[in-house]
C-alpha positions in Angstrom: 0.0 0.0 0.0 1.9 3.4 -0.7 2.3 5.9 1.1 -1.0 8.1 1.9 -0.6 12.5 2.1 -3.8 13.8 3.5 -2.9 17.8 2.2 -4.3 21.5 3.8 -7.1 20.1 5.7 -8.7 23.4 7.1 -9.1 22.1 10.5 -7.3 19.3 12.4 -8.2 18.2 16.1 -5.4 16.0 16.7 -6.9 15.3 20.5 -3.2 14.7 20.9 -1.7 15.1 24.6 -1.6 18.7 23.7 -5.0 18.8 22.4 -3.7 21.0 19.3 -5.9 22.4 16.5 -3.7 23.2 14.1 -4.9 24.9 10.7 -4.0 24.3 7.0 -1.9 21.4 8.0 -1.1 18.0 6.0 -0.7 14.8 7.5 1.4 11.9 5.8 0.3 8.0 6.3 2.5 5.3 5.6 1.9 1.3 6.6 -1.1 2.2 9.0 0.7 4.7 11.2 0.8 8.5 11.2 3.8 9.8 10.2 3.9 13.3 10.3 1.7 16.2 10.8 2.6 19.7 9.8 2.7 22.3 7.3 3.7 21.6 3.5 4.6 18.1 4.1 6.3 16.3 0.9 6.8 12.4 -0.1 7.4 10.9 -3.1 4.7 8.5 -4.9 2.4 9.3 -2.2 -1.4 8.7 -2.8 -2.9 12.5 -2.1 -6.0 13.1 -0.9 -7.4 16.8 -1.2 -8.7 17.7 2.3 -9.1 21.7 1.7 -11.9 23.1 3.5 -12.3 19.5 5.6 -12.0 18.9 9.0 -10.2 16.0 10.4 -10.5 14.3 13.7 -9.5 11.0 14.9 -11.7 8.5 13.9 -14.7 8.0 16.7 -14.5 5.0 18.7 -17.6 3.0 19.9 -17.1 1.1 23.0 -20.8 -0.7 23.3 -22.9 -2.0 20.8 -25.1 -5.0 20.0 -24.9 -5.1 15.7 -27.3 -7.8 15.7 -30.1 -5.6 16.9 -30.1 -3.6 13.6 -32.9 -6.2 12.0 -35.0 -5.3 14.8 -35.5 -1.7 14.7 -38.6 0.0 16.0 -40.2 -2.9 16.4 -44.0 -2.4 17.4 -44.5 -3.6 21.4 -40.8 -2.9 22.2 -40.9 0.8 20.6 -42.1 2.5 24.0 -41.4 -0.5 26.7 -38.8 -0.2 29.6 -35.6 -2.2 29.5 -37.0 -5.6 30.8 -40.3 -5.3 29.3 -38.3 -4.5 25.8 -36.0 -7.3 25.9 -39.4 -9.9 26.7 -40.5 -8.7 23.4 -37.5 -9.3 21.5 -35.6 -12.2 23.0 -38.5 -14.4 20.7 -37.3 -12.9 17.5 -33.7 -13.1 18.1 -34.2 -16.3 18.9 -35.1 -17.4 15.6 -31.4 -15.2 14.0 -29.2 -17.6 12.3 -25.3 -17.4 10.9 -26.7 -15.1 7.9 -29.0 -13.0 10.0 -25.6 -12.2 12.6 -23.3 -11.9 9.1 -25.4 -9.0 7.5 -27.0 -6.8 10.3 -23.0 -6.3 11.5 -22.7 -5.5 8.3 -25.3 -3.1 8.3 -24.4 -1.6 11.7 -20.4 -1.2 11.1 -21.5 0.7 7.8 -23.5 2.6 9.8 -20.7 3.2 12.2 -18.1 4.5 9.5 -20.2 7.0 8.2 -20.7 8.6 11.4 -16.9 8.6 11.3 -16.1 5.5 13.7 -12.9 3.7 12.8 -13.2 1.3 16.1 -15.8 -0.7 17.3 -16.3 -3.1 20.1 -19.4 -5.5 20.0 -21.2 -7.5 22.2 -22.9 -10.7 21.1 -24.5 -12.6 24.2 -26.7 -15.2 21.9 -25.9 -17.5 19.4 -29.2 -19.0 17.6 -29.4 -21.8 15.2 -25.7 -22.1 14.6 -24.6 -18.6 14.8 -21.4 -17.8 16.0 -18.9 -14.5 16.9 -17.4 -15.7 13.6 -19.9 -14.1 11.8 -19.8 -10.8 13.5 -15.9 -11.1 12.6 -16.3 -12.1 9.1 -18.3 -8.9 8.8 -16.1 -6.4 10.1 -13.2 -8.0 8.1 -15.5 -6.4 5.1 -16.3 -3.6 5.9 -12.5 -2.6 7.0 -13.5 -1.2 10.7 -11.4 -2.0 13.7 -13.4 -4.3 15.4 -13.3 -5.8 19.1 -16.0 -8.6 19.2 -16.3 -9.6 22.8 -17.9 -13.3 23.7 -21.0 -12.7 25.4 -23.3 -15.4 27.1 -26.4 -16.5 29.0 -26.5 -18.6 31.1 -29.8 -18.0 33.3 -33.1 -18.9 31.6 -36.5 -18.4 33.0 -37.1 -21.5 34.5 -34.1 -20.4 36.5 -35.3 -17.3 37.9 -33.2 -15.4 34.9 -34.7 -12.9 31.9 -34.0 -14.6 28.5 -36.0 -17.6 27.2 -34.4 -20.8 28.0 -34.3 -21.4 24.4 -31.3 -19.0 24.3 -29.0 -19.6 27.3 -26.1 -22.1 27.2 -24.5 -24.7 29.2 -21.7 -22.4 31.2 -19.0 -24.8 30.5 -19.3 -24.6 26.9 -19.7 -21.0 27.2 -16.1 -20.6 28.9 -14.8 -23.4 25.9 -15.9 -21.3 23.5 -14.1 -18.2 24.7 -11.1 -19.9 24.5 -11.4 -20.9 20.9 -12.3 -17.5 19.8 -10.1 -15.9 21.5 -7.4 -18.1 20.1 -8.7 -18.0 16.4 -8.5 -14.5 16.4 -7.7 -12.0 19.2 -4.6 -10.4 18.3 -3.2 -8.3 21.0 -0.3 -6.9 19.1 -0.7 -3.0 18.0 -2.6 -2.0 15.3 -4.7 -5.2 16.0 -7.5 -4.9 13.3 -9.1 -7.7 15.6 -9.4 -8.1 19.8 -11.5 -10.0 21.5 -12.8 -9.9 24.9 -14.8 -12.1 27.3 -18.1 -10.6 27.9 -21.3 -12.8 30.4 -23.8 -10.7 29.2 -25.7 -9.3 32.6 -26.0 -10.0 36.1 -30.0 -11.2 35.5 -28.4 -13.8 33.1 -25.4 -15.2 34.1 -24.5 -17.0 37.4 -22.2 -15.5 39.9 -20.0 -18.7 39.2 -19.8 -17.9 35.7 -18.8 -13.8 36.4 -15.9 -14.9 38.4 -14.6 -17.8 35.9 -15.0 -15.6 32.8 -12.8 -13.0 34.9 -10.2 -16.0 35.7 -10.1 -16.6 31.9 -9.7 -13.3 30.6 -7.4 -12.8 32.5 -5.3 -16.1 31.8 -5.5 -14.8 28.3 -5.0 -11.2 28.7 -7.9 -10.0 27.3 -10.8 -7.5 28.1 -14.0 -8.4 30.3 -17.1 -6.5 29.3 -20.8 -6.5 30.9 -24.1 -4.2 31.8 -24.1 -3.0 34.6 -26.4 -0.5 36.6 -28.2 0.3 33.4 -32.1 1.6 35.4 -33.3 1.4 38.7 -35.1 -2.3 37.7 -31.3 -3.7 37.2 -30.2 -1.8 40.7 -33.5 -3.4 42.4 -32.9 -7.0 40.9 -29.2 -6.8 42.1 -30.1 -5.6 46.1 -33.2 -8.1 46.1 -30.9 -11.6 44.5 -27.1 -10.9 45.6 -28.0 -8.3 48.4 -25.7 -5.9 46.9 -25.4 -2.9 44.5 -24.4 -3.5 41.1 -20.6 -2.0 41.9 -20.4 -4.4 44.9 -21.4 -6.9 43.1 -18.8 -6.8 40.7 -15.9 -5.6 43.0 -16.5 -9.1 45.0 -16.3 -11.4 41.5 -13.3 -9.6 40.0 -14.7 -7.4 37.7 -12.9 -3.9 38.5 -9.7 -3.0 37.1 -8.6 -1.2 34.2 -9.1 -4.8 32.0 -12.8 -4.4 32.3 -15.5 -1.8 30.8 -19.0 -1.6 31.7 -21.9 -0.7 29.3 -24.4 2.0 30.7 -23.8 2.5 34.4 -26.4 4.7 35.1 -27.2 4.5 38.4 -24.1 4.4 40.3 -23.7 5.6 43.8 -20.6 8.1 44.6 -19.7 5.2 46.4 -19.3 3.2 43.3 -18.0 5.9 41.4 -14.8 6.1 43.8 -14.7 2.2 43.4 -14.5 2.5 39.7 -12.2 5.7 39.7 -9.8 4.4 42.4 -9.6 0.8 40.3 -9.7 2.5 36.9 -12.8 0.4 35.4 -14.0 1.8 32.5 -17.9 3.2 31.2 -19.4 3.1 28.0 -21.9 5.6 28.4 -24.6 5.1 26.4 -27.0 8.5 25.9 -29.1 7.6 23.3 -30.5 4.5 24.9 -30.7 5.8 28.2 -33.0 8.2 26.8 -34.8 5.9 24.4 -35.6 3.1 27.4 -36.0 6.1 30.3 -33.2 4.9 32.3 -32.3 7.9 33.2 -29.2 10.2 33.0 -25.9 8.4 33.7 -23.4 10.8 36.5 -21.1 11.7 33.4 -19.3 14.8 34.7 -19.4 13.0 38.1 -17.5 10.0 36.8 -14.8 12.5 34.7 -14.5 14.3 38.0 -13.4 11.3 39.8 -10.8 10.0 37.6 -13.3 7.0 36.2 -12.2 6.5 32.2 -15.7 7.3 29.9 -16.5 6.1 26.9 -19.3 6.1 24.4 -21.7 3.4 22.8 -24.4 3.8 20.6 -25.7 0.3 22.2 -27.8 -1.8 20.2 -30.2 -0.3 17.2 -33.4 -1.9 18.8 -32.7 0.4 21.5 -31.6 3.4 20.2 -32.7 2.4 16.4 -29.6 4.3 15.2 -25.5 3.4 14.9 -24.6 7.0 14.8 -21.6 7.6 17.1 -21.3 11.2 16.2 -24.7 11.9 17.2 -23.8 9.9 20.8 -21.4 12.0 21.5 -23.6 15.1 20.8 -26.2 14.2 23.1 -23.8 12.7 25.7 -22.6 17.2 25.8 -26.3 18.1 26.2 -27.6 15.6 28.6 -24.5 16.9 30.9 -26.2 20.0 30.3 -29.2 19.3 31.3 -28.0 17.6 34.6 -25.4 19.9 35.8 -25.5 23.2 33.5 -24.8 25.1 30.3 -21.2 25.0 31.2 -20.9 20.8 32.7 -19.4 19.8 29.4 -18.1 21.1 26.4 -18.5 20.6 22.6 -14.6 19.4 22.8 -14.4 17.4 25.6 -17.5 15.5 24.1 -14.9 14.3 21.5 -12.4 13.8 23.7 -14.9 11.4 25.2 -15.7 10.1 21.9 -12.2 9.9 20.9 -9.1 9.3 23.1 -11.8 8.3 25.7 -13.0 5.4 24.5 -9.5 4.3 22.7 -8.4 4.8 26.5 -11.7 2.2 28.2 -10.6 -0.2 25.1 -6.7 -0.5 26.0 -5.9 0.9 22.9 -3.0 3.5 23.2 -2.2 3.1 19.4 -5.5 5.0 18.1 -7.6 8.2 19.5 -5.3 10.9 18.6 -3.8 12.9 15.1 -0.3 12.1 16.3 2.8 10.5 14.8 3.1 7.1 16.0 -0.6 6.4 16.0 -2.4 4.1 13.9 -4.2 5.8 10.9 -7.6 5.9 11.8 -8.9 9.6 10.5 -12.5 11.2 10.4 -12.7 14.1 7.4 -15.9 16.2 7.8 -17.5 19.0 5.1 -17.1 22.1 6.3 -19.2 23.6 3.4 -22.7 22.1 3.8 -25.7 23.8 5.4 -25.5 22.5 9.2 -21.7 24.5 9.3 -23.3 27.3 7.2 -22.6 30.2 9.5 -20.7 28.8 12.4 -17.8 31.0 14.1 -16.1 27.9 15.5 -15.7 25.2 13.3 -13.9 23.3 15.5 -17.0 22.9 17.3 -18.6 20.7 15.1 -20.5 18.7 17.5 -22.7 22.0 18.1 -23.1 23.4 15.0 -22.4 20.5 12.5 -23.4 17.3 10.4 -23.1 13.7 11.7 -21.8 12.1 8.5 -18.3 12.1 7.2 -17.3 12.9 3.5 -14.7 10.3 3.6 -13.1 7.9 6.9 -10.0 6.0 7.0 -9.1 2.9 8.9 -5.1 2.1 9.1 -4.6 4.8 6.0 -7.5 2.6 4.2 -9.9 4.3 2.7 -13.7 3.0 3.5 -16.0 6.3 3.3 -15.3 8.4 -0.3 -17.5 11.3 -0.6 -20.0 10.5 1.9 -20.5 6.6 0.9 -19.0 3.4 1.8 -16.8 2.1 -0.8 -15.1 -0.7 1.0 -18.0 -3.7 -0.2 -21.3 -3.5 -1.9 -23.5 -1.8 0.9 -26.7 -1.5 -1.4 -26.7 -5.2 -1.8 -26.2 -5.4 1.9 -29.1 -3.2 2.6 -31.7 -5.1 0.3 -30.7 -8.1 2.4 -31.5 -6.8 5.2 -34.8 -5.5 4.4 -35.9 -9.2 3.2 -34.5 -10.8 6.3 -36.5 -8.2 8.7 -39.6 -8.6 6.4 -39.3 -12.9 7.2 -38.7 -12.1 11.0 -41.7 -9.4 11.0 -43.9 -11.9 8.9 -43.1 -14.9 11.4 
């Protein structure tokens, strides 16, 4: 691949550990990595790309998701339901998914992803249908050319257990832990620029075992690799906690190893100060995940709290059945104005929202290779219009998040391109989508 010379962007946030904004500035690429950034930068047999009045920002990174959910999208009887209630309603369609059902709605979803201007993704995928298997999810993101950390969920709990999901989806626990090994053998690579992690990932406390929480902790950490779960997502998952382990979510996972900074949690919105210190003081991470909070009521999540502390804060669009869209731009956005809303005009600002969305979440994912314009760091760049009618107008470019559109005109993942003038050029997503549609239209009709 030659070398790549990405010349006079108008704008660049490096988020670097200065947090420079430089202006008419060129950045060279070459194998992957960042180079160089500065003024009137030269290389021979470069490939250039024109980036005059663009700005560039790291590439987003999404630290929560569930890719699977995009076939089920506003699905009448979940569309206004609270968490529990909304997962009753789906866990009977899901069940009925398959290898090709996983393979194309990742697809969708990490399309969706890049042209919001994420270049990392992590995923969570806690059921495995009729054959299905993280390969899929895998398979996919090999396609569409986004970093991708897949993590092994699992259930273990059904409801003739006392546990949410059908029994019809929960596994055996020792096969679950089996299966994490050979995932994580087949294809978690933990060297840098890793276009592939994988982490271990029991998908909630209401469906996994205690026993199961602490050995998926033992065998992360054998293999040195990430643990991932919900945690404290509304006051139902606080009250479930108290009433069956007699214990706040944060206690609960403090006593079955699941603090440190080797584990992220999705959602967190109801944690005490208490918990907070716990997750400050051991560095454990948060996805915050605005869009679904808001779309399921949960509530608010104690952002600026958290940040305040010293806890690491991520984002995640979560799953599109609960938030119906993969935008990670927009996630970020509405992470600045729910802050707002909480604590004040002034509780967070347009740029520390990136940060968050940024450096944050390469931070909560153990990635010190990506989040930042910076030589040495992987080549995973966001390039945004600064000429179309949301920017028309605005004194600060820069912030974009305010004044600004949530879709890049082009994205690039280890100096690949995959967005070119506001489309995804790295596989056929049109035939994608008309999957898609059919596959939702059998699951609607069943």
């Amino acid at each position: 691949m030659p070398d790549l010379l990405i010349k006079d962007a108008q704008i660049i946030l490096t988020m670097d550990d200065q947090r420079r904004e430089l202006q008419n500035q060129d950045v060279l690429i070459s194998k992957g990595v960042i180079v160089d950034v500065g003024p009137g930068l030269e290389t021979v047999g470069a490939t250039i790309f024109d980036a005059r009045g663009k700005l560039l920002t790291p590439g987003l990174v999404n630290t929560h998701h569930h890719l699977y959910q995009t076939l089920t999208r506003a699905v009448p009887g979940a569309q206004d339901a609270l968490l529990f209630g909304w997962l009753k309603t789906l866990y009977p369609i899901w069940a009925r998914f398959g290898p090709e059902e996983m393979y194309i709605s990742a697809q969708i979803g990490l399309a969706e992803l890049a042209l919001s201007g994420c270049t990392l993704t992590s995923d969570h995928l806690y059921l495995y249908p009729n054959g299905a298997r993280l390969d899929d999810t895998i398979a996919a993101a090999n396609d569409v050319g986004l970093r991708f950390h897949a993590t092994r969920g699992a259930m273990s709990i059904g409801e003739s257990a006392g546990g949410l999901p059908p029994d019809t989806l929960v596994e055996n626990e020792a096969a679950i832990l089996e299966d994490c090994i050979r995932v994580i053998d087949a294809f978690h690579d933990p060297a840098p620029g890793a276009m592939v992690r994988v982490g271990v990932a029991p998908c909630s406390p209401f469906s996994v075992s205690r026993d199961l929480m602490r050995d998926a902790a033992i065998l992360a950490r054998d293999k040195g690799v990430m643990m991932h779960t919900h945690l404290a997502e509304n006051d139902e998952d606080v009250a479930y906690s108290l009433a069956t382990f007699g214990s706040r979510p944060g206690q609960y996972a403090e006593d079955l190893g699941w603090t440190g900074d080797d584990v992220w949690h999705a959602h967190c919105v109801k944690l005490d100060g208490r918990e907070i210190d716990l997750f400050a003081r051991t560095k454990t991470g948060v996805a915050h995940c605005p869009c679904s909070n808001c779309r399921l009521g949960s509530g608010i999540a104690p952002v600026r709290a958290m940040r305040d502390a010293g806890v690491p804060v991520s984002l995640g669009v979560d799953g599109s059945a609960s938030n119906d869209i993969g935008n990670i731009a927009l996630e970020a956005r509405q992470a600045m104005l729910l802050q707002r809303v909480q604590s004040g005009a002034d509780a967070m600002s347009t740029r520390e929202a990136l940060e968050i969305a940024t450096r944050g979440g390469a931070a909560v994912l153990g990635r010190t290779d990506c989040g930042q314009i910076a030589p040495g760091k992987r080549a995973d760049i966001a390039v945004w219009d600064l000429d179309t009618v949301e920017m028309a107008g605005s004194w600060d470019p820069a912030a974009f998040l305010l004044a600004g559109g949530s879709r890049v005109n082009a994205l690039f993942v280890e100096g690949r391109q995959i967005v070119s003038e506001g489309e995804v050029v790295s596989f056929d997503l049109p035939s994608a989508i008309t999957r898609q549609n059919t596959l939702a239209q059998i699951l609607a009709d069943g």
